[in-house]
VMD Tcl script that draws the C-alpha trace (Angstrom):
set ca {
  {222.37 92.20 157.21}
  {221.51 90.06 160.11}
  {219.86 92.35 162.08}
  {222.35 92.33 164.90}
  {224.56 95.52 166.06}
  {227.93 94.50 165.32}
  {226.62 92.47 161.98}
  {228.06 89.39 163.41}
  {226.90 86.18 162.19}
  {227.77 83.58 159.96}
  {227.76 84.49 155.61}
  {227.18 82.02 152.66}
  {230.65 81.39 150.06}
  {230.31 84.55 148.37}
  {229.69 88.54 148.32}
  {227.47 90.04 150.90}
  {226.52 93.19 151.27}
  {226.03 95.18 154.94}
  {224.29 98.41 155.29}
  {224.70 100.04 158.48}
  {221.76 102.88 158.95}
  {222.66 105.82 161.83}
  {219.32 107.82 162.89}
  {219.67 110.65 165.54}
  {216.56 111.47 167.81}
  {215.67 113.98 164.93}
  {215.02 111.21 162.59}
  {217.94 112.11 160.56}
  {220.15 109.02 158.99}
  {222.67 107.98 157.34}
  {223.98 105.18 155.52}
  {226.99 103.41 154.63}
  {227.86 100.21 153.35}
  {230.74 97.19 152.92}
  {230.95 94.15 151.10}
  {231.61 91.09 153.28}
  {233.29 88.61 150.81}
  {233.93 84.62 152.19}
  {235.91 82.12 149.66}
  {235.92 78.80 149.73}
  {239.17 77.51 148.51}
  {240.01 74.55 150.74}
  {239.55 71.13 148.95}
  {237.00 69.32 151.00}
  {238.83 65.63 152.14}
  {237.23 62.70 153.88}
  {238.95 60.10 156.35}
  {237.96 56.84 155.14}
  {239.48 55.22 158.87}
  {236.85 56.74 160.21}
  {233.57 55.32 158.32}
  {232.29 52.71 160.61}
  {230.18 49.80 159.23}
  {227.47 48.23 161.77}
  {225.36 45.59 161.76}
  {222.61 44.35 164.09}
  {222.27 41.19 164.04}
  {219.60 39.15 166.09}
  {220.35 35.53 167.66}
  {218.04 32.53 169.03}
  {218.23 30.38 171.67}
  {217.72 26.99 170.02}
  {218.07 24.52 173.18}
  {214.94 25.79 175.07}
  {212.98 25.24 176.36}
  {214.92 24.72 179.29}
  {213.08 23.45 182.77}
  {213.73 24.57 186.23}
  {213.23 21.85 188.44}
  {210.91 21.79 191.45}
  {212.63 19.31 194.33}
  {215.28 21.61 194.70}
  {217.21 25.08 193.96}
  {220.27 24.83 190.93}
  {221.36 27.00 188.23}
  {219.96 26.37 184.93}
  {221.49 27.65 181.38}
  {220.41 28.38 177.73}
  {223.71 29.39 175.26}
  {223.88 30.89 171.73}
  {226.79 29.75 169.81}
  {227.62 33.33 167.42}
  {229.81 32.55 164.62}
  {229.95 35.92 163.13}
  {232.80 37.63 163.39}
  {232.85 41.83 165.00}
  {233.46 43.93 167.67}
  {230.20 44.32 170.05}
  {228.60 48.25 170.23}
  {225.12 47.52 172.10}
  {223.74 44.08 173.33}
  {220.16 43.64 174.48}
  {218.20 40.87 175.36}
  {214.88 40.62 173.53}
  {211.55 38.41 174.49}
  {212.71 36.73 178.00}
  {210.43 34.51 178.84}
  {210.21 32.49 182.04}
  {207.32 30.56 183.59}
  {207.77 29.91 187.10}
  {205.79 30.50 190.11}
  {207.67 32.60 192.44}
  {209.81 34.97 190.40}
  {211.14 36.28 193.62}
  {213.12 33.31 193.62}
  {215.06 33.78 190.51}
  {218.22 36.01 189.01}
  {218.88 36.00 185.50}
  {222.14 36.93 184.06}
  {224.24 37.30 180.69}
  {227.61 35.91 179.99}
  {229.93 36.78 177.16}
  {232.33 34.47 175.39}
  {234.83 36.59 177.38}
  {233.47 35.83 180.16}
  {231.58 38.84 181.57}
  {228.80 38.34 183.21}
  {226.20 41.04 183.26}
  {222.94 40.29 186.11}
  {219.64 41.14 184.07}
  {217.70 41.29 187.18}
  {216.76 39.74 190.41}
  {213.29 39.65 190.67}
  {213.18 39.28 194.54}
  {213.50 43.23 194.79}
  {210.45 43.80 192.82}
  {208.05 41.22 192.67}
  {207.77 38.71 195.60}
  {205.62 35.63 194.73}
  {204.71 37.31 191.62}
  {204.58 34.48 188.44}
  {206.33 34.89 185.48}
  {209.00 36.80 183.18}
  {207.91 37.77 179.93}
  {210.32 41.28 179.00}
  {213.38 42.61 177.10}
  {216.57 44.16 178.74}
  {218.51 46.92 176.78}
  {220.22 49.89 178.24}
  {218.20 52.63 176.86}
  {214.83 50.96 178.24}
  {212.82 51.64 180.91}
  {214.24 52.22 184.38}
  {215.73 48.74 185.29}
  {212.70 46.99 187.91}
  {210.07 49.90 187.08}
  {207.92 47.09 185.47}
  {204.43 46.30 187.18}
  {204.38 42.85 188.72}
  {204.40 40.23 187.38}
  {206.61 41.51 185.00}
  {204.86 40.32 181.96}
  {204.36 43.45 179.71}
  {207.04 42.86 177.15}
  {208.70 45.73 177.16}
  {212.27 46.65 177.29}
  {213.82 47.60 181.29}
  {217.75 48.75 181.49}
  {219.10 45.46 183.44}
  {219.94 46.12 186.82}
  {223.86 46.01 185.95}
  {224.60 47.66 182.30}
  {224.82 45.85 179.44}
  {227.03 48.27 177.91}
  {229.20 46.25 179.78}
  {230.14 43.86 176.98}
  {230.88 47.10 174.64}
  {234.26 46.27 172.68}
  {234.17 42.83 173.16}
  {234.46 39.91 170.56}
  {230.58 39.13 169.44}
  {232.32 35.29 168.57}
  {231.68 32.31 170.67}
  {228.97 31.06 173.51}
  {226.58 33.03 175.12}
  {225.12 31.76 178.18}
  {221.98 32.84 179.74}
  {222.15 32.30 183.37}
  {218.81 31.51 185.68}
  {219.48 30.91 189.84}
  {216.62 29.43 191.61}
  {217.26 30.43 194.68}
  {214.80 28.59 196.52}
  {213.61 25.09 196.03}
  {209.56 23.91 196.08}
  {208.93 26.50 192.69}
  {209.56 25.07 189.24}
  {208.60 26.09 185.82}
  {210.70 26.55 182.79}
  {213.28 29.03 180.22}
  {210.97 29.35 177.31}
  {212.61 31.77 175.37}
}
mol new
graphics top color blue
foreach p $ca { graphics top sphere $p radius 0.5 }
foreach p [lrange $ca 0 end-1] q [lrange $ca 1 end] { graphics top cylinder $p $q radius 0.2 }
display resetview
């Protein structure tokens, strides 16, 4: 039947038939054969608990853009206020974009309305007195800082700490987008 020695395999609902053929080094065979015969008489169920409804939903900043001051070094924000109600399965970050002079001089992070806070990146490791941001973070992108300086390409890096992080979290309340200057003489600005 399936070409195998023992005629192992799986069947379909129903009969099948398997030959087995014997041949000696004379070239003399014989045959005999069997009926394999599968039923199917379990009533198929479903478990309706287990049906999971997602949505992806997309949010914008609405107070930027935002500017980073050039006398001195201070922390700067952007929030989204979500109203929706769910449980969170996979947050990125889409279309970051940051002009500013010395990226090296900046860390960008994420916090949840319950208060995690996930760092994006911190540009000093990759890209010195490179200027500007213009990418995406999400956990299944690109290895997180394998961007070509200045990071400007627009594609999506992992962040350096996982975003997966906010996973079974609330999706209610204020997000806050987080920007350190580190260093003061550089400005620029949070543009989305």
């Amino acid at each position: 039947f399936n070409n195998t020695s023992d005629a192992s395999g799986t069947y379909p609902v129903g009969t099948t038939t398997v030959v087995w053929t014997a041949t000696d080094n004379e070239g003399n065979s014989s045959t005999c054969s069997y009926d394999v015969v599968v039923t199917d008489v379990e009533i198929p169920t479903i478990d309706c608990n287990s049906v999971i409804g997602l949505n992806c939903n997309t949010y914008a900043s609405t107070d930027v853009p935002v500017t980073i001051e050039i006398p001195t070094a201070d922390t700067y924000t952007s929030t989204i206020v979500v109203g929706d109600a769910g449980t969170l399965a996979d947050v990125n970050v889409l279309g970051l974009n940051i002009s500013h002079n010395w990226v090296a001089d900046l860390t960008v992070s994420l916090t949840s309305p319950s208060g995690t806070v996930v760092v994006l990146d911190n540009f000093d490791d990759a890209c010195g007195s490179q200027a500007n941001v213009s990418i995406s973070f999400d956990d299944a992108g690109l290895p997180a800082q394998s961007y070509s300086c200045p990071p400007t390409d627009g594609l999506a890096y992992s962040p350096i700490e996982a975003l997966a992080a906010f996973n079974g979290e609330s999706m209610t309340g204020t997000w806050t987008l987080t920007i350190v200057d580190g260093a003061d003489g550089d400005g620029g600005s949070l543009n989305a």
